[in-house]
N, C-alpha and C positions, 0 to 999 in steps of 0.2 A: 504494500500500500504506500504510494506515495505523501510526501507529506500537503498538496493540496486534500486529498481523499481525506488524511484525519483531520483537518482543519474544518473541512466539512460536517463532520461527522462529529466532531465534538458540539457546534453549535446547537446539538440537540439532548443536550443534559447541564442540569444547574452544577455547581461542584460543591463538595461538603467542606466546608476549612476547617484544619487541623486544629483542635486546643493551642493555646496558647501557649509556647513554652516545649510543646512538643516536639518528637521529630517528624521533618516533612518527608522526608525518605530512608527507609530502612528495610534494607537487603541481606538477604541471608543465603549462604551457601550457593548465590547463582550460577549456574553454571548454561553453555552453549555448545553446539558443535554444527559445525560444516562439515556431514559428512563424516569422516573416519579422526576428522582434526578438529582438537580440541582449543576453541578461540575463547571460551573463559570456565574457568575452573575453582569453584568452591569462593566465589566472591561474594565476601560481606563486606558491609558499613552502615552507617546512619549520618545524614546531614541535619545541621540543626533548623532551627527558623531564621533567616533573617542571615545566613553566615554565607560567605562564599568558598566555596570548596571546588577547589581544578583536581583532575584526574590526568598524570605525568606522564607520559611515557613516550617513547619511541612510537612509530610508524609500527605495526605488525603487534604491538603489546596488548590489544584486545580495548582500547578507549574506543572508535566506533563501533565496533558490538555492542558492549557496555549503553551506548549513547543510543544504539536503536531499540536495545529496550526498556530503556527511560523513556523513551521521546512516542514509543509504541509505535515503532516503525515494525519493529519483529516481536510476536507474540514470546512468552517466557517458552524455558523449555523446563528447566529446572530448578529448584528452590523459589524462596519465598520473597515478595519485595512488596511491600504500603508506601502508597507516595500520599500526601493532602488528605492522610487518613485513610485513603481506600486502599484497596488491594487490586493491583497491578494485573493478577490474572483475571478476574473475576467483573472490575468495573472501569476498565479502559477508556471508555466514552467518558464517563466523570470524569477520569483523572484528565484526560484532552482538553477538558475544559478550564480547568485551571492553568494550563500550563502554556508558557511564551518558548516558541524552540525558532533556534536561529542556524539554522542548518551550515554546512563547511560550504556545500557548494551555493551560489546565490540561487532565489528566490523570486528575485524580481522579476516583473517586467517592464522588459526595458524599452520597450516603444511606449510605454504610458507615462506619464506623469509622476512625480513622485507623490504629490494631493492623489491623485487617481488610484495607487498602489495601496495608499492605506484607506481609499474608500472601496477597494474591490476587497481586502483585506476585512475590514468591519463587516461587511456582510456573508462574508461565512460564517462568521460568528452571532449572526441576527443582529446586529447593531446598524441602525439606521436614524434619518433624521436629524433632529436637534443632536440628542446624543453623540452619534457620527461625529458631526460636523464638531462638535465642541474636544472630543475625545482626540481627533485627528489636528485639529489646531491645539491643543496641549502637547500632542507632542513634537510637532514640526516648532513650537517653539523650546520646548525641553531641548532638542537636539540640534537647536541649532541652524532648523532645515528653512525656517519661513520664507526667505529669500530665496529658497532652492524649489519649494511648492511645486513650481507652474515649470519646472527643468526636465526634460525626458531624462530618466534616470540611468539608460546608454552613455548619457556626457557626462555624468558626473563621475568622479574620482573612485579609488578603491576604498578610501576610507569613509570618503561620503556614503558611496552607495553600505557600506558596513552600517552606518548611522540610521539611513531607511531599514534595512533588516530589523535594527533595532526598535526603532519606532513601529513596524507592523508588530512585533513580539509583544510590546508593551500596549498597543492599542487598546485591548479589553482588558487589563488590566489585572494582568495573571498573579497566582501567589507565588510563581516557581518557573524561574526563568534556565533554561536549558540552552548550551551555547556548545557548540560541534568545534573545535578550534578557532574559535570566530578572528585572532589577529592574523589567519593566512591571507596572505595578500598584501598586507600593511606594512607600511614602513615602522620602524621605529616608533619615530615621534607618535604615528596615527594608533599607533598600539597602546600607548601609556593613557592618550587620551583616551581610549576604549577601558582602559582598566580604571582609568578615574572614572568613570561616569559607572562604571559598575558598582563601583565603591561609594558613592552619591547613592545609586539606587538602593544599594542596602542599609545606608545611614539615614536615610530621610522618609524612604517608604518600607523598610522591613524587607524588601523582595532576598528570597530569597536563589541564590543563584552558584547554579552547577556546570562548569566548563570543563571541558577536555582541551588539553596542550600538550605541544611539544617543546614551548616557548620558556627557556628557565626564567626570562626576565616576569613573563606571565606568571608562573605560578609562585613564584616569588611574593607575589601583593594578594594572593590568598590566604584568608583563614588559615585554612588548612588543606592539605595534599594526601591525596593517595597515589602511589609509587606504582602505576602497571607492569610486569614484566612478565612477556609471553603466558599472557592470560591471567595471574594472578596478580594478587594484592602484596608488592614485597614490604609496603611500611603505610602508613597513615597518622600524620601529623601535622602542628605548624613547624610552618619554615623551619625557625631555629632550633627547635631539639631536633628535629633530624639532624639537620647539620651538625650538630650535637655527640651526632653516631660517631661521627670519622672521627680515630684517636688523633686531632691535633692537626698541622699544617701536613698538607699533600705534596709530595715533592717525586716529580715527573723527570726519570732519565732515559734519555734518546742517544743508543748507541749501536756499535753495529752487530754484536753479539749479545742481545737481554737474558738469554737465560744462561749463561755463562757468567755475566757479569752478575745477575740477582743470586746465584750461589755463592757467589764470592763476597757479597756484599751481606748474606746472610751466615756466614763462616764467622767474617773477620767486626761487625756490627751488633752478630745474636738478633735481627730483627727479620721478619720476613716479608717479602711484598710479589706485588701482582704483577703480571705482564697480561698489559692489554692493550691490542691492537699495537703492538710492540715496542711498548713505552712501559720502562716498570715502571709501578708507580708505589708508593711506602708513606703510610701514614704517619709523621712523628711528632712529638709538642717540637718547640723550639727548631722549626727545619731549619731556619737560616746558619744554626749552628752545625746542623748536621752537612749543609746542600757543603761546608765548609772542611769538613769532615773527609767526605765524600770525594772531592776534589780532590784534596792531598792525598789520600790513599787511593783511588782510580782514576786521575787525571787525562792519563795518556787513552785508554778504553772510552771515555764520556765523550759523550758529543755534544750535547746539549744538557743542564738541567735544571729545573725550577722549583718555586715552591708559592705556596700561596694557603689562605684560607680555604676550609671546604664550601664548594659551590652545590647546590640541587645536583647537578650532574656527577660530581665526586661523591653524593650521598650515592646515585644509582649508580655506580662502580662499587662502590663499597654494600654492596646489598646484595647486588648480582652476580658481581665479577665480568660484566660485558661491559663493553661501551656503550653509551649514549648516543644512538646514529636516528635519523628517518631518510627513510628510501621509499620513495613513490611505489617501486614496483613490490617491493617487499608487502606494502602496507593492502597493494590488491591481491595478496596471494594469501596473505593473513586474515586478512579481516573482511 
C-alpha cells in the first residue's frame, strides 16, 4: 500500500490519545523477514510523549523496515507494538490517523502549487473549508512558506521543498510525527534548520517525533538513539552515555601491515584493539599521551595516527566491531 492509499484510509477513523505521561510507542520482540532473510530481529523499545528519538544506523541495518511498520506501510509479522494507545496489529486505521509520516523519497506534487499540495493534502484527511484554509495558512506561515504559497513546488529548492513535506505532515495536526531520513538531500546548513524546527515542534507543541538517520550530526540533537545493526537493537540511549561506552579517546592507526602491527602493539602496551576497515583503532583515556607512546616505539611501521573524543560512529564501532558505511545498493538488497 502506498503511502497516498493510507493517507486515504486513515481519514476515516477518529484517533484515541495516549494518557498523559504515557508511552506513544512500545514494541516488543518485532521481528520481519524477506523471504529466507532476516531484516529485523527481536526489536524492542518505547518512545516517550513529546521526546525525539532517531533510529542510527547504516544503509542495510533494518531502519526502513522498522519505518514501514511504524508508518503501516507493511503489516506486522511478529511480536507486539501500541502506538497513540492502540495496537499496531489490530487498529491501523486509528493509528493513521494520528500520525504525520514524511517519507525518504518526496511526496509532492510538483506541477501544483505549494497552497494546492497542502489543500489536496487536507482533504484526504476530510478537512475542508474555513478549517482548511486556516490550518494550511498556519502552517505556510510556521515554515516559512507564505511567500512560496503561489510557487510550483518543481522550483523550489531541496530544502524548501523538505519544508512542504513538513507542513503537509503537520496539516491535521498529528500527535506523532514519523520522518524516513528526512535531511537526505540537504545540505548542511538546510539540515540543522530541519533539526531546529523539530526541536520547536517538541518544545512548544509536545509533538512527538520518530526519525531514522544515517546523519551522526542528526542524531546527535536527539533525545535519545537506538543503534540499528543488521536488524537488531545494539544500544538505546542519549547521546552522551553512549559515548560514554568507549573506554576514553579513540586513536586511529593507518599503516601498511594492521595486524602485524596491532600484535605488536598488544605484546609491548598489554592493550588490545580493533582492525576495521584496516585502521586499528584502540580505545584509551589520555590518547595524546599514548598517540606519543606509540610513535616512539612504532614510528618507522605508522603511517598515519590520531586520536580524538568518541563520536556516535566510534560508539557503533565499539558495539559492533564494523564500520559505519551507507551504500545505496546495499541498503536495496537489505531492506
Amino acid at each position: 500500500m502506498g503511502g497516498s492509499a493510507i493517507l486515504r484510509s486513515a481519514a476515516a477513523a477518529a484517533p484515541q490519545v495516549a494518557a498523559a505521561g504515557s508511552a506513544v510507542v512500545e514494541c516488543a520482540a518485532l521481528g520481519f523477514r524477506y523471504g529466507d532473510r532476516e531484516a529485523l530481529r527481536d526489536v524492542s523499545f518505547s518512545i516517550a510523549r513529546g521526546e525525539i528519538f532517531g533510529f542510527l544506523g547504516p544503509n542495510g541495518g533494518g531502519k526502513t523496515t522498522l519505518f514501514k511498520i511504524l508508518s503501516t506501510l507493511v503489516p506486522m509479522q511478529s511480536g507486539t507494538a501500541r502506538m497513540l494507545g492502540r495496537d499496531l496489529r489490530g487498529d491501523t486505521i486509528a493509528v493513521r490517523r494520528a500520525l504525520g509520516v514524511v517519507f525518504q523519497r518526496p511526496s509532492l506534487a510538483g506541477k501544483l502549487t505549494v497552497a494546492e499540495n497542502l489543500r489536496h493534502h487536507g482533504h484526504l484527511y476530510g478537512i475542508t473549508g474555513r478549517r482548511l484554509k486556516d490550518r494550511a495558512g498556519a502552517m505556510l506561515k510556521r515554515l516559512a512558506l507564505e511567500d512560496r504559497a503561489v510557487d510550483l513546488v518543481e522550483t523550489l529548492s531541496g530544502g524548501l521543498q523538505r519544508r512542504v513535506e513538513l507542513a503537509k505532515a503537520l496539516l491535521h495536526q498529528p500527535q506523532l510525527l514519523l520522518l524516513d531520513e528526512p535531511s537526505t538531500g540537504l545540505d548542511p546548513a538546510a539540515r540543522r534548520d530541519f533539526s531546529n524546527y523539530l526541536a520547536h515542534l517538541r518544545d512548544s507543541e509536545g509533538v512527538t517525533i520518530v526519525l531514522t538517520t544515517h546523519f551522526m550530526e542528526e542524531a546527535e540533537r536527539c533525545d535519545r538513539i537506538g543503534i540499528l545493526h543488521e536488524g537488531a537493537l545494539a544500544a538505546i540511549d542519549q547521546p552522551l552515555p553512549l559515548k560514554a561506552r568507549v573506554g576514553g579517546d579513540v586513536v586511529a592507526i593507518q599503516c601498511a601491515a594492521p595486524e602485524m602491527l596491532e600484535r605488536k602493539i598488544q605484546q609491548r602496551f598489554k592493550v588490545k584493539g580493533q582492525i576495521v576497515g584496516g585502521v586499528i583503532r584502540i580505545e584509551r583515556p589520555r590518547g595524546h599521551e599514548f598517540v606519543r607512546d606509540l610513535v616512539d616505539a612504532f614510528g618507522t611501521e605508522i603511517e598515519s595516527v590520531s586520536f580524538g573524543k568518541p563520536t556516535l560512529e566510534d560508539v557503533f564501532v565499539h558495539l559492533t566491531g564494523h564500520q559505519f558505511f551507507t551504500d545505496a545498493k546495499d541498503a536495496a538488497e537489505r531492506e
